[in-house]
N, C-alpha and C positions, 0 to 999 in steps of 0.2 A: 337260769338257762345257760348251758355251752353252746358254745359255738364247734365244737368238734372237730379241735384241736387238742393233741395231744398236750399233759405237762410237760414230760418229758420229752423235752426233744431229739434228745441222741437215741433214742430207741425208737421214738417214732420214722427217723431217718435211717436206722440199722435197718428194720423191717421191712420199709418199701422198696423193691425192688423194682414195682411197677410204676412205668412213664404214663404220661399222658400227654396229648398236645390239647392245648387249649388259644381259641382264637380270640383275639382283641384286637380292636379297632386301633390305630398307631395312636390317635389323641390316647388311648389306655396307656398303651406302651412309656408313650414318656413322660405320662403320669407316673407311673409303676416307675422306671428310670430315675426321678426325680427324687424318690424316696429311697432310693438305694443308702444304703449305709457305708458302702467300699464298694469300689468299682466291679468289681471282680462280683460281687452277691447277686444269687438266683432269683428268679421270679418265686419259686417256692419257700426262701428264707423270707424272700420280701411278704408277701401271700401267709406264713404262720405268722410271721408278729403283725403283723395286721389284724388275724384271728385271733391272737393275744392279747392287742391292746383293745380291740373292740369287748372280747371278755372282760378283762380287767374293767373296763371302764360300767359295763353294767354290775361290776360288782363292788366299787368304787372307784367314782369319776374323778376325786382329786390324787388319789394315786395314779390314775391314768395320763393326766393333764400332765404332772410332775415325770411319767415316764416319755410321752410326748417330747417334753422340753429340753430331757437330756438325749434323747435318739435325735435333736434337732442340731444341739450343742455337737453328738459326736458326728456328723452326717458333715456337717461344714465343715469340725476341726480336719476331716479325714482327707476329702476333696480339696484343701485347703493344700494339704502337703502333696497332694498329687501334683495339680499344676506347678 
């Protein structure tokens, strides 16, 4: 089963032209904030690999685990050189 996320993601972001507001609760928000990978990344880049690693992970979970750990690895190297 997909999760209904494109593979591609440069085409699936060429084609959308259409916005959406969507509302979450602030504890969401800096949940969501928390998993950024560079300061500057959208709710919606955040939002596709989350729908990425949740696929991946139903379609193998130690490849998922292992992509986890390096999104974990670059998230702190990144924020790391910010401050």
């Amino acid at each position: 089963m997909d999760i209904g996320i494109s593979k591609d993601k440069q085409v699936n972001k060429e084609n959308s032209t259409k916005v959406t507001t969507v509302k979450l609760s602030e504890t969401t928000k800096h949940r969501l904030d928390h998993l950024k990978l560079y300061p500057r990344e959208t709710y919606d880049e955040i939002a596709q690999r989350l729908l990425d690693i949740l696929n991946l992970t139903m379609k193998n979970p130690q490849a998922s685990r292992a992509r986890l750990i390096n999104l974990d690895k670059q998230r702190k190297r990144n924020f790391k050189e910010v401050k």
